[in-house]
N, C-alpha and C positions, 0 to 999 in steps of 0.2 A: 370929459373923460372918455376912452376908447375902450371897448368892451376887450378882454383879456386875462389870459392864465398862464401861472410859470408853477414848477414843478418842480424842488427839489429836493435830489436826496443827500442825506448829509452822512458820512460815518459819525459814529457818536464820540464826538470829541471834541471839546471844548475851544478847541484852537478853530475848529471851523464856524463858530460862529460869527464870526467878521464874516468871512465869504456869503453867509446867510445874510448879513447884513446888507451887504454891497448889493447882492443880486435883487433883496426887494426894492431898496433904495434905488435901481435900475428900470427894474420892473413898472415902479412908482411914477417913476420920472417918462419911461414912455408911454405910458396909459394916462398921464396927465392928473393924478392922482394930487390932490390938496396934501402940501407937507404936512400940517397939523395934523390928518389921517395918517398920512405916512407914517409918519414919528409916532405916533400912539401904538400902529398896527406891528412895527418894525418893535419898539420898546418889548411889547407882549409875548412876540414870537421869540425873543431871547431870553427873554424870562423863563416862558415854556421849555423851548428847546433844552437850553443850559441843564433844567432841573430835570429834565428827562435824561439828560446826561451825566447827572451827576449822583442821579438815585435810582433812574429804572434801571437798569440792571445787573444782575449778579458783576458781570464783566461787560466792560461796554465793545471787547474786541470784537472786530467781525458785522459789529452791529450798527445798525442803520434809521435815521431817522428822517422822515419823507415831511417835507411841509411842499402844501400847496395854496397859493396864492392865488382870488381870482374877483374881476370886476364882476357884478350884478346887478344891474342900476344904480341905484343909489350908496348898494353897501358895495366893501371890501369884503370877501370872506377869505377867513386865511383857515387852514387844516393842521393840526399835526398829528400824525400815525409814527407809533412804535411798537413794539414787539414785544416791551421790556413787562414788569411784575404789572399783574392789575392795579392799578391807580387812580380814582375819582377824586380830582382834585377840588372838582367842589361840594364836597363833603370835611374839606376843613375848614373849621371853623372860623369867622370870624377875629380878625384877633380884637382884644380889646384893647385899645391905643389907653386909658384912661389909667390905666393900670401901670406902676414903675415901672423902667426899663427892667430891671432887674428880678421883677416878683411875675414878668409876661412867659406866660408858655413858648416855646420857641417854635417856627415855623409861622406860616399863612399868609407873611407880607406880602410873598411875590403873587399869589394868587387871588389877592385883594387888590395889589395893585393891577393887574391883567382883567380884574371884576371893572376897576374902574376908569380902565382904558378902552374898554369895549363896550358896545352897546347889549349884546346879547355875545354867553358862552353856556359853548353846550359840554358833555362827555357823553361816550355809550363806549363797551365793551363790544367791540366785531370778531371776533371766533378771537383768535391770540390775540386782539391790535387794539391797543388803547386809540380813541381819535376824540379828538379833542378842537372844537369847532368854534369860532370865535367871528363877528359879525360886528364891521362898524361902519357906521352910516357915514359918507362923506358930504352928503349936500344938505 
């Protein structure tokens, strides 16, 4: 694996997620990154992004979502900053899979599933910018 960072910014729009896709899938592939990593890290950041798209803000016109991607030894760390409502996404709850489909509170898949694609996820509030920090070990 070759030490490296790409940086991208997306408008916030749902159709740009493939090009997000592509570029880490890019990225991945000239850093020499294990697809298994890949594919996990790549899965996460569309989950992320999407719902930052789809819920951070008032209106998504105008607005802009930054993920950056970069090697660190042994992990992948991937970032993503927005601008949109404050939002700590790991303060939703678990869901309870045990539970009917029907009687389940709605929400928390996507970020149980991004809980268990990563080895370690962070959040912190930065003056306006939700960033949302996700770490997975490749070797």
């Amino acid at each position: 694996m070759h030490e490296g960072s790409i940086t991208i910014r997306l408008p916030a729009d749902v159709r740009e997620i493939e090009r997000l896709n592509r570029l880490v899938r890019q990225f991945g592939e000239l850093h020499e990154i294990p697809t298994r990593a890949l594919y996990a890290v790549n899965l996460a950041l569309d989950e992320v992004v999407t719902n930052v798209v789809l819920y951070g803000f008032e209106t998504s016109a105008g607005q802009v979502v930054a993920v950056r991607v970069e090697t660190a030894g042994d992990d992948l760390h991937s970032e993503v900053v927005d601008g949109g409502r404050e939002f700590n996404p790991l303060t939703v709850p678990v869901p309870d899979l045990t539970v009917a489909l029907e009687e389940r509170a709605l929400g928390g898949l996507g970020i149980q599933l991004v809980r268990s694609l990563m080895d370690r996820v962070e959040y912190r509030r930065d003056g306006a910018k939700n960033v949302l920090t996700m770490r997975k070990r490749i070797r």
